[in-house]
N, C-alpha and C positions, 0 to 999 in steps of 0.2 A: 407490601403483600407478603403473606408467609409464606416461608418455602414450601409449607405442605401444600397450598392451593396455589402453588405455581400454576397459569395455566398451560396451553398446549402451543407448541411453537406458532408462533402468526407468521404472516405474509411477509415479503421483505417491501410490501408496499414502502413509498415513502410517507415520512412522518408515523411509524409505528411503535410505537412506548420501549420506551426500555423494559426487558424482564428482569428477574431478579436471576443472581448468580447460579449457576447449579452446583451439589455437591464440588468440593474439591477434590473428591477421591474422580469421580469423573473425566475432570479435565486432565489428572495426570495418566488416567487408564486410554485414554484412548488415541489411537493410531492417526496422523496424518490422515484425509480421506481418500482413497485409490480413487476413486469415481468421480463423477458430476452430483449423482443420484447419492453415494454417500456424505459427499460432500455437503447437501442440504441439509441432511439430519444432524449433521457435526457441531455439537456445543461451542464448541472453540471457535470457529466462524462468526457467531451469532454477535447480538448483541449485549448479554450479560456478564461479560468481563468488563464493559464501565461502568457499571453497575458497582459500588460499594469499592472495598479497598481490597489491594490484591499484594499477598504476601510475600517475601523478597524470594526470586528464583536463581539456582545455582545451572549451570550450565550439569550434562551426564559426564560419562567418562569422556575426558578429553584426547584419551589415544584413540578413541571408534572416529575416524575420519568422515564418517557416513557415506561415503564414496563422496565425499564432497569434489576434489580435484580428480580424484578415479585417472578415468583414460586420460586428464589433459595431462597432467603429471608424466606418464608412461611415454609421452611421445615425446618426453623431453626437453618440453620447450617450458619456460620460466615465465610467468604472466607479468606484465609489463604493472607500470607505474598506477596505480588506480586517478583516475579522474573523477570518481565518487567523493561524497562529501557527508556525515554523518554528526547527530549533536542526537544533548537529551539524556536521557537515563540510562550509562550503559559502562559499565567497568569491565575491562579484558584484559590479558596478558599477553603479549607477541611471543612467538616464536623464539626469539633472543633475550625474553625473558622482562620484555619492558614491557612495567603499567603502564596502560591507554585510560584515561576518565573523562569519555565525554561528557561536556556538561550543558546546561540551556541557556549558555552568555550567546555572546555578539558574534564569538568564532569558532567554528566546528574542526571536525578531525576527519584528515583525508583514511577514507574506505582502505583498509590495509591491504597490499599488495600478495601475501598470504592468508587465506581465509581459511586453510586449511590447518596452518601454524596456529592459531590463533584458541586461547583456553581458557578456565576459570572465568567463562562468562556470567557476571551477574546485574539483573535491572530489578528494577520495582515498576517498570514502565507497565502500563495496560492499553497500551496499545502502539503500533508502529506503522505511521505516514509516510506513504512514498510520496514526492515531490518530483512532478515534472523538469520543472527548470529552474537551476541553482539562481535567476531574479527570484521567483517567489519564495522559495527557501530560504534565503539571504533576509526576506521582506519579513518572514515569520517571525527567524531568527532577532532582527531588530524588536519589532513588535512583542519581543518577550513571549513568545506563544507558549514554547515547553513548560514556564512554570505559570501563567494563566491557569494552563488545562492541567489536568491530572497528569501523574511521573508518564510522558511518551520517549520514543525514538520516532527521531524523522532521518531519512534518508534520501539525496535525491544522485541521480546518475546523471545530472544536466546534461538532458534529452536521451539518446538513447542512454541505455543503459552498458557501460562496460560488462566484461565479463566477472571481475573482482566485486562491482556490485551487486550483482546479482548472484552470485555466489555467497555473500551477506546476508541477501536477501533472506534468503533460501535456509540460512544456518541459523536466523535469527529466529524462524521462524520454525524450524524442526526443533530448535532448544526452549523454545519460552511458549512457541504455543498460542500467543498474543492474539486479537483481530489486525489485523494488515490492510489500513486502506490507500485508495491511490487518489493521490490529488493531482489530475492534468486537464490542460484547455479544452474545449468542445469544441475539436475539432478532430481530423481523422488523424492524423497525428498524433492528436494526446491519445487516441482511442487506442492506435498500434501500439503506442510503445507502453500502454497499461497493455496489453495482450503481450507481448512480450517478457513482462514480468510475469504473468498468470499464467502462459501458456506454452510460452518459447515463441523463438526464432527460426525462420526457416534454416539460416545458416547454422544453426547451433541443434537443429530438432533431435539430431541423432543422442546429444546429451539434455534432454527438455525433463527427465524425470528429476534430473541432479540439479537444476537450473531455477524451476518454477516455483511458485505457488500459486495453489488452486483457490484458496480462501481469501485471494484476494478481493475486495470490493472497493467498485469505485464510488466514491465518496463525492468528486465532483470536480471540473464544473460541468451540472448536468445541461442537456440541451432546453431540458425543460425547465430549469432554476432558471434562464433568461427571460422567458414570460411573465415566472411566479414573480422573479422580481420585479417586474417591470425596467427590464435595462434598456435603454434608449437604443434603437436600430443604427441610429448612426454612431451607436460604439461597437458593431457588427462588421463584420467582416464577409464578403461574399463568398461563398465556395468557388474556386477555380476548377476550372477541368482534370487537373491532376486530382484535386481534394474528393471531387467527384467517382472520379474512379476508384482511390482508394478505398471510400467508402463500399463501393460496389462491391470491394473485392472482400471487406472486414465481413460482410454481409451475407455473404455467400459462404462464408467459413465453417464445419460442422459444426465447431463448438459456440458458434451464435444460436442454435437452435435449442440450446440446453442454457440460455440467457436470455428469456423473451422481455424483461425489463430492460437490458443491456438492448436488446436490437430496436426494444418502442423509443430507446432515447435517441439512437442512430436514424431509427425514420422519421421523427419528429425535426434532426437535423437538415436531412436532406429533403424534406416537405417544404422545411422553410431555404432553402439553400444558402444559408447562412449558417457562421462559426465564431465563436468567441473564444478570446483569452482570460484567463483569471482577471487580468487587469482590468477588465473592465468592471468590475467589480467596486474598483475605487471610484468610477462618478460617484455610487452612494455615498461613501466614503471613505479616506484616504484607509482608514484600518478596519473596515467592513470586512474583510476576510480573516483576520485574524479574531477581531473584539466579537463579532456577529455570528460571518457565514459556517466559519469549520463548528467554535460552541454548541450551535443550536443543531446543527448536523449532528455531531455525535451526542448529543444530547435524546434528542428527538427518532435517532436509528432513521437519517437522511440519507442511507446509500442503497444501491444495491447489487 
């Protein structure tokens, strides 16, 4: 389709086409989105960045810290060892002046301990996967997935997410701009700790503007992808009374009412009061999440 008859943004239903790219003067004019509501209108969100090829990106000035450590910095205290884990399309310089290049082999590079130190970031990536738990990222990583797919960054903070990765998180995506999707289990579990990256922590709320991303989309596994696929019940998992609750509580949250796809997949969950892990994915087959499930996903604009 030509860019002139681009049409008008669609739905983030699942399964909706990919658009075509928009201007690039565009993606580099426009701001982070403050809102929810700006947030939908935001090109950089959407779907047309895997669309077509995307041009090598230079990190801005490397002295604006963006308030990235801000007040954690001021108080003094030093961030500890990162237990992050990072591969893919992504060249930096530390602080002490040493090249980092991750790449998309068998072994990635621990999330650096200064996120604030850290410069001269450059990828060709078009887009960046967060990763629940360092199994399926490990499982990617074998499966060859980075170069499968188009140049990505994956990232996973095996489970919760530290402060250093999220801080990554957060710089990766104020510098490049990329769509950011989150790949964790359907369950309430994977659902926090993807709101955790999108929204903060209650422990951390006070620094959640320096912390988050709003543009995140989760990509899966959806509650509803275990019907479409027909994944066998007794690779299911029952919800426990904690699972239960938590749920109640993700549910009740403001910012579930400005995600009603986000909350039809959580009541879809606790309808059926059942949860699943990525893993089970491999009854279909052993590399159905790599060869199959994420391809046709960002193929097809499968998140939302």
């Amino acid at each position: 389709m030509a860019a002139s008859q681009s049409p008008p943004w669609r739905s983030r239903e699942l399964g909706a086409p990919l658009l075509s790219a928009p201007p690039e003067k565009s993606r580099q004019s426009l701001p982070c989105p403050p809102s929810p509501a700006a947030l939908r209108a935001h090109p950089a969100c959407d779907r047309t960045f895997l669309s077509g090829t995307r041009p090598r990106v230079e990190s801005p000035n490397p002295a604006d810290p963006r308030g990235a450590l801000l007040r954690l910095s001021s108080r003094g205290k030093k961030l500890s060892t990162s237990k992050g884990l990072i591969a893919g399309n992504l060249r930096y310089m530390e602080e002490d002046g040493t090249s980092v290049h991750c790449t998309c082999g068998s072994t990635a590079v621990a999330v650096p301990s200064n996120i604030q130190g850290i410069r001269n970031l450059i990828t060709d990536a078009k887009f960046l996967l967060i990763v629940e738990k360092d199994a399926t990222f490990q499982r990617l990583l074998d499966d060859n997935f980075c170069n499968r797919m188009s140049p990505c960054i994956m990232v996973t903070g095996k489970g919760v997410p530290d402060l250093n990765t999220r801080l990554l998180v957060k710089k990766l995506w104020d510098t490049f701009h990329i769509p950011v999707f989150a790949l964790v289990d359907a369950d309430p579990h994977g659902i926090e700790i993807m709101c955790i990256y999108k929204y903060g922590s209650m422990a951390m709320s006070f620094e959640a503007h320096n912390l988050t991303v709003p543009a995140i989309r989760w990509l899966g596994l959806l509650p509803s992808d275990i019907k479409r696929l027909n994944i066998p019940r007794d690779t299911l998992i029952p919800l426990t009374k904690r699972d239960q609750m938590k749920l109640d509580s993700v549910l009740k949250r403001p910012y579930v009412t400005c995600q009603p796809f986000w909350r039809k997949e959580m009541e879809i969950m606790a309808d059926s009061k059942m949860k699943a892990e990525i893993q089970a994915l491999t009854f279909l087959s052993s590399d159905y999440l790599s060869r199959v499930y994420l391809p046709n996903k960002l193929k097809f604009g499968g998140w939302i």
